[in-house]
C-alpha positions as CSV (number, residue, x, y, z in Angstrom):
1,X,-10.4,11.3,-24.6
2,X,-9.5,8.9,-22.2
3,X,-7.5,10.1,-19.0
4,X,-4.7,9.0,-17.1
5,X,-5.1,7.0,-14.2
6,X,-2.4,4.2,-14.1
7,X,1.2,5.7,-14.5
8,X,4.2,3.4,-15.6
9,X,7.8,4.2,-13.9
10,X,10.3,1.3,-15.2
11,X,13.5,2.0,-12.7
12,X,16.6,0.9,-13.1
13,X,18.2,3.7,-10.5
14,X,20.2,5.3,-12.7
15,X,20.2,8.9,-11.9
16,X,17.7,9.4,-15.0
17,X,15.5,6.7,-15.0
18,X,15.1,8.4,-11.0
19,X,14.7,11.6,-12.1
20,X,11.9,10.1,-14.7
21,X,10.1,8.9,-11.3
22,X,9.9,12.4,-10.0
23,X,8.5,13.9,-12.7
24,X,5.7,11.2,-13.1
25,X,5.2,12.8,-9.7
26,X,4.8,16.1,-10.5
27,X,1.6,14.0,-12.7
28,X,0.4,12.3,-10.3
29,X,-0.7,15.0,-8.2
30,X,-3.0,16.4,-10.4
31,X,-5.5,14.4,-10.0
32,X,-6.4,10.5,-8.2
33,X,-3.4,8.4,-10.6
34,X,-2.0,5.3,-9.0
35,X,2.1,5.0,-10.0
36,X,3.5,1.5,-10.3
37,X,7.0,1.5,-9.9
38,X,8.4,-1.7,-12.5
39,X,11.8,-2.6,-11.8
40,X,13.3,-5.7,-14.5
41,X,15.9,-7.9,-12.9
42,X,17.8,-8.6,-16.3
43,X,18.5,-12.2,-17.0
44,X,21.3,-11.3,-19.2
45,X,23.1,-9.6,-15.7
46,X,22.3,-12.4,-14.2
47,X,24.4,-14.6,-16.6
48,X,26.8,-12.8,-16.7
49,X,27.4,-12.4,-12.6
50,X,27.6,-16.3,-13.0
51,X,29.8,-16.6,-16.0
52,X,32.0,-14.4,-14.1
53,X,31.8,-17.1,-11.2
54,X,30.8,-14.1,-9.0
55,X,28.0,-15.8,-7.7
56,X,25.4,-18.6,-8.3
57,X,22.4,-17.4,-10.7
58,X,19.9,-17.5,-8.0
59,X,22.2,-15.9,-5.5
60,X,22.5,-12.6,-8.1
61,X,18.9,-12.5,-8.6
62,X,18.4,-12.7,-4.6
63,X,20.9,-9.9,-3.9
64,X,19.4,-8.1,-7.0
65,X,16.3,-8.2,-5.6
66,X,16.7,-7.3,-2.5
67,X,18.7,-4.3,-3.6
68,X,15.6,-3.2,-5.5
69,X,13.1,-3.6,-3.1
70,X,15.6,-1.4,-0.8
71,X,15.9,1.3,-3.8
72,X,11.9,1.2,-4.4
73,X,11.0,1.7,-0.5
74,X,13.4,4.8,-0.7
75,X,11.2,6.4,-3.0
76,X,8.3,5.3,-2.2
77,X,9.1,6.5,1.4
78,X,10.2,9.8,-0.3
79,X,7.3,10.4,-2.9
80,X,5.1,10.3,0.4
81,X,7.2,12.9,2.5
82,X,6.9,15.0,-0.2
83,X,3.7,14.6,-1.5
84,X,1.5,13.0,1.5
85,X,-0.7,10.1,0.3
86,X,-0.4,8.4,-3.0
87,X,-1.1,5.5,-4.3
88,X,2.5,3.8,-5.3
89,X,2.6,0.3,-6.0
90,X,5.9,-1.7,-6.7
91,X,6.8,-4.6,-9.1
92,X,10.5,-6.3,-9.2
93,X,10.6,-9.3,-11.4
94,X,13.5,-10.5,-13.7
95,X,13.3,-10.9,-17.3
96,X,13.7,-8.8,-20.4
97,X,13.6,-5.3,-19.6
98,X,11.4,-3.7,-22.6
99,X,9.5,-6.7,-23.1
100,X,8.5,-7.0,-19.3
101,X,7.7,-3.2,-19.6
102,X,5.5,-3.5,-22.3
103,X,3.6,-6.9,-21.1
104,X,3.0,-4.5,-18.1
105,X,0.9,-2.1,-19.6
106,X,-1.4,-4.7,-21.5
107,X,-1.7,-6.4,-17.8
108,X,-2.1,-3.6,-15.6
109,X,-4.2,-1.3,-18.3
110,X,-1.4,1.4,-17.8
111,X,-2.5,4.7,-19.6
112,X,0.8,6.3,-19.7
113,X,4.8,5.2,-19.6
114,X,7.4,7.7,-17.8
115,X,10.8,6.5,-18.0
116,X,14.5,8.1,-18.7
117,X,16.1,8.4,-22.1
118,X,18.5,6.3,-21.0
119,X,19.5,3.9,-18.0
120,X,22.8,1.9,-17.2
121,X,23.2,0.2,-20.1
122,X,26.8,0.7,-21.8
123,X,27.3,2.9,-25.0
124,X,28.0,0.1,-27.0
125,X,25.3,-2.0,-26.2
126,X,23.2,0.7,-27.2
127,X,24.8,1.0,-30.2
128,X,24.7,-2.1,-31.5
129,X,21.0,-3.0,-29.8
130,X,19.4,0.3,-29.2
131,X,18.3,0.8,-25.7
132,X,15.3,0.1,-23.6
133,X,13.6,2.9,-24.0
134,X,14.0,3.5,-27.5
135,X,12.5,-0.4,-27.8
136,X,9.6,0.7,-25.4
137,X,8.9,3.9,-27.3
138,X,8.8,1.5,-30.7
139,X,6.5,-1.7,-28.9
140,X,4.2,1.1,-27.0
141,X,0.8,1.2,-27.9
142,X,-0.1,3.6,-25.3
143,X,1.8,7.1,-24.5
144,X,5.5,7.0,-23.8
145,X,6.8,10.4,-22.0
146,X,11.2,10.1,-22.3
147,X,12.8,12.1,-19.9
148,X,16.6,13.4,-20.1
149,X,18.0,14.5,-17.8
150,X,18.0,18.3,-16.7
151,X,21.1,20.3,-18.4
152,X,22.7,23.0,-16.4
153,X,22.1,26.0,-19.1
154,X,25.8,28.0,-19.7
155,X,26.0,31.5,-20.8
């Protein structure tokens, strides 16, 4: 059996897709595993900040980007209070979200894919076009962990 070494943690800072980053943590520790932290800049928001005459195209994509660089340092900065040295890589690029995560892992030989059930996208987009992780989970060839988030238990 193969082990895992390279750990996938597509972001999109949504409180779950954060709380997916902490526990690919929690697996990193055991053991010498690099994390790569992938965030997509999504064309379609990008199109649709200009439609809106928000912004130009490539001024979205600059703030975006700069916003996720920002967003990665902060956990990158915490993961190493917490846990000392590790080996955290970052990626922002723009694109397709579940098709940029899944070229990923062919190009950077990831072994394993932590990410949150669900991100940011709107219930209705989901409904009609399923969300990223659900299209991750079906394009995966490698292991796919799907993390909710935590439920307060009543009783």
């Amino acid at each position: 059996m193969k082990g895992i070494k390279k750990i996938l943690v597509p972001l999109d800072f949504s409180e779950c897709s954060k709380h997916a980053f902490y526990y690919a943590l929690d697996i990193a520790t055991e053991g010498n595993k690099e994390i790569l932290l992938l965030h997509v800049i999504d064309m379609d928001l990008q199109d649709k900040i200009a439609d809106l005459q928000l912004c130009s195209k490539s001024e979205a994509k600059k703030l975006m980007e700069k916003n996720a660089k920002k967003e990665l340092d902060k956990l990158r900065k915490d993961a190493i209070k917490k846990l000392g040295k590790l080996s955290i890589k970052e990626i922002v690029e723009d694109g397709i979200p579940f098709l940029n995560i899944l070229r990923k892992t062919r190009e950077l030989n990831i072994d394993l894919i932590v990410m949150g059930s669900f991100g940011t996208s709107s219930p209705m987009k989901r409904l009609f076009f399923g969300s990223t992780t659900e299209k991750v989970l079906r394009g995966s060839k490698i292991p796919v962990l799907c993390i909710p988030l935590p439920q307060a238990i009543e009783g």
